[in-house]
SETOR-788557 format. One record per residue (C-alpha): residue number from 1; x, y, z. Coordinates in Angstrom, 2 decimals. Each point is the difference from the previous one (the first is absolute). Layout:
[rec NUM, [X, Y, Z]]
...
***
This chain:
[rec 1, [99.54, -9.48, -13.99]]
[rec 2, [-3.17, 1.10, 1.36]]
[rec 3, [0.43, 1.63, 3.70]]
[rec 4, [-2.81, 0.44, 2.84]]
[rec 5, [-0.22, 2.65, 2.33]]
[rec 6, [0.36, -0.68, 3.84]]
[rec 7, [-3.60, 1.68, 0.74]]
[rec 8, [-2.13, -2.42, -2.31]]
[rec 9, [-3.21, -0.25, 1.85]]
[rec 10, [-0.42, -3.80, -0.35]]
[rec 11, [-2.75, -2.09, -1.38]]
[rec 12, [-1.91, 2.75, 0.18]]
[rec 13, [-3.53, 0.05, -2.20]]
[rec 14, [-0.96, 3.28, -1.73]]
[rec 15, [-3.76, 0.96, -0.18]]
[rec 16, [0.99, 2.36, -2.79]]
[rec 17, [2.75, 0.89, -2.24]]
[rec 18, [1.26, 2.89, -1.41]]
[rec 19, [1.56, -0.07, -3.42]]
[rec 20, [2.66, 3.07, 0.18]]
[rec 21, [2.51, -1.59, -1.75]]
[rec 22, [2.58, 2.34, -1.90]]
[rec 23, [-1.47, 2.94, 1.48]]
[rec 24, [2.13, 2.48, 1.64]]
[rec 25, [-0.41, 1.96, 3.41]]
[rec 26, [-2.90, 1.04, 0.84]]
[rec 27, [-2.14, -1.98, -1.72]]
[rec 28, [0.00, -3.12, 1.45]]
[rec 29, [-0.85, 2.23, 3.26]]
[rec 30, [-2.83, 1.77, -1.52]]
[rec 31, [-1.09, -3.21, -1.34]]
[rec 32, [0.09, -1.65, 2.83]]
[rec 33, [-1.96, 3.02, 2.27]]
[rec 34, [-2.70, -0.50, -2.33]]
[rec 35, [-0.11, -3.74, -0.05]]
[rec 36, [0.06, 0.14, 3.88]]
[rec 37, [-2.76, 2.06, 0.81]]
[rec 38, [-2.38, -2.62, -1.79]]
[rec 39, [1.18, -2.93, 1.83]]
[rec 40, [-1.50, -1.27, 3.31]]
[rec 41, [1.71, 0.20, 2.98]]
[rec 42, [2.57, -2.71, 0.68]]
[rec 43, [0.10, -0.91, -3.70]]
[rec 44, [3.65, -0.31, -1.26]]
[rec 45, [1.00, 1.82, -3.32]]
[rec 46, [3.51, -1.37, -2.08]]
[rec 47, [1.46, 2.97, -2.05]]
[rec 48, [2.18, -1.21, -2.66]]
[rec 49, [2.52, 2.51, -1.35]]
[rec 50, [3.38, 0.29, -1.30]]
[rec 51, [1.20, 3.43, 0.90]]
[rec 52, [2.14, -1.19, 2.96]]
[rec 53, [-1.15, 3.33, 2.13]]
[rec 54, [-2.94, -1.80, 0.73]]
[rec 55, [2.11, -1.94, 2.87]]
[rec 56, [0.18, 3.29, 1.95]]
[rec 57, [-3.12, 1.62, -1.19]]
[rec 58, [-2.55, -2.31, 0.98]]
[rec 59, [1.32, -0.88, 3.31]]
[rec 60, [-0.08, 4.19, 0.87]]
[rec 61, [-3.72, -0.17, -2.10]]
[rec 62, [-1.24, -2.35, 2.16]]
[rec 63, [1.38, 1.69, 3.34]]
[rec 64, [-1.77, 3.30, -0.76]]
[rec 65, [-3.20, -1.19, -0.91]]
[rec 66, [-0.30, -2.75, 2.71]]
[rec 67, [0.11, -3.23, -2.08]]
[rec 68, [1.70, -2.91, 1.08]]
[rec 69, [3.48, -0.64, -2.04]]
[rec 70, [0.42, -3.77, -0.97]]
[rec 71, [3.34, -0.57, -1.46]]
[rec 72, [1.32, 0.33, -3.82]]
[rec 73, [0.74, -3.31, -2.10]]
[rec 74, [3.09, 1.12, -2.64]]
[rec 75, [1.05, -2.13, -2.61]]
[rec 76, [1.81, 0.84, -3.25]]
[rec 77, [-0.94, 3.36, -0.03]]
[rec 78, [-3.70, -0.35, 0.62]]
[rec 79, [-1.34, 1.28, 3.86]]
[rec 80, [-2.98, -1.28, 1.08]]
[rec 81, [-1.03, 2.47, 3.40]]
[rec 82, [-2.67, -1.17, 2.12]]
[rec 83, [-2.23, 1.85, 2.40]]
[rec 84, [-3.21, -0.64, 2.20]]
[rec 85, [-2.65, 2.72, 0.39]]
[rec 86, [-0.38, 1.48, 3.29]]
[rec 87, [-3.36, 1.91, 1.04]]
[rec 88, [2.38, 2.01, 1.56]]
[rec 89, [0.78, 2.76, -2.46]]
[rec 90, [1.89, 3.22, 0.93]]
***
């Protein structure tokens, strides 16, 4: 049975998405600083990993460096993290 995480973001649409999918911490992170700092402001990124750290990493990521944590869909194994970029970066 497939099980979904209480902070899925909703019907949320992702302007890009990051393929970090059976990577392990901190890749998806450094992946995702880079993919970031070429997006517009107020564009939403989805990260989709399997290393479950990413449920606690990208929440504190986002924190530090100002951007806007969505919410994390999580189904069989699979975590797709959304974020929006914020112009205001630590």
């Amino acid at each position: 049975m497939s099980e979904t995480t209480t902070t899925d973001p909703g019907n949320i649409t992702a302007d890009e998405t990051l393929d970090a999918y059976g990577l392990l911490c901190p890749m998806p992170i450094i992946m995702t600083a880079k993919l970031v700092d070429s997006m517009d402001v107020g564009k939403v990124l989805e990260v989709v990993a399997s290393d479950e750290g990413i449920k606690e990493d990208m929440p504190a990521w986002c924190d530090s460096m100002g951007h806007e944590y969505l919410g994390v869909r999580e189904q069989d194994g699979e975590y797709r993290v959304f974020l929006r970029k914020s112009d205001q970066r630590a």
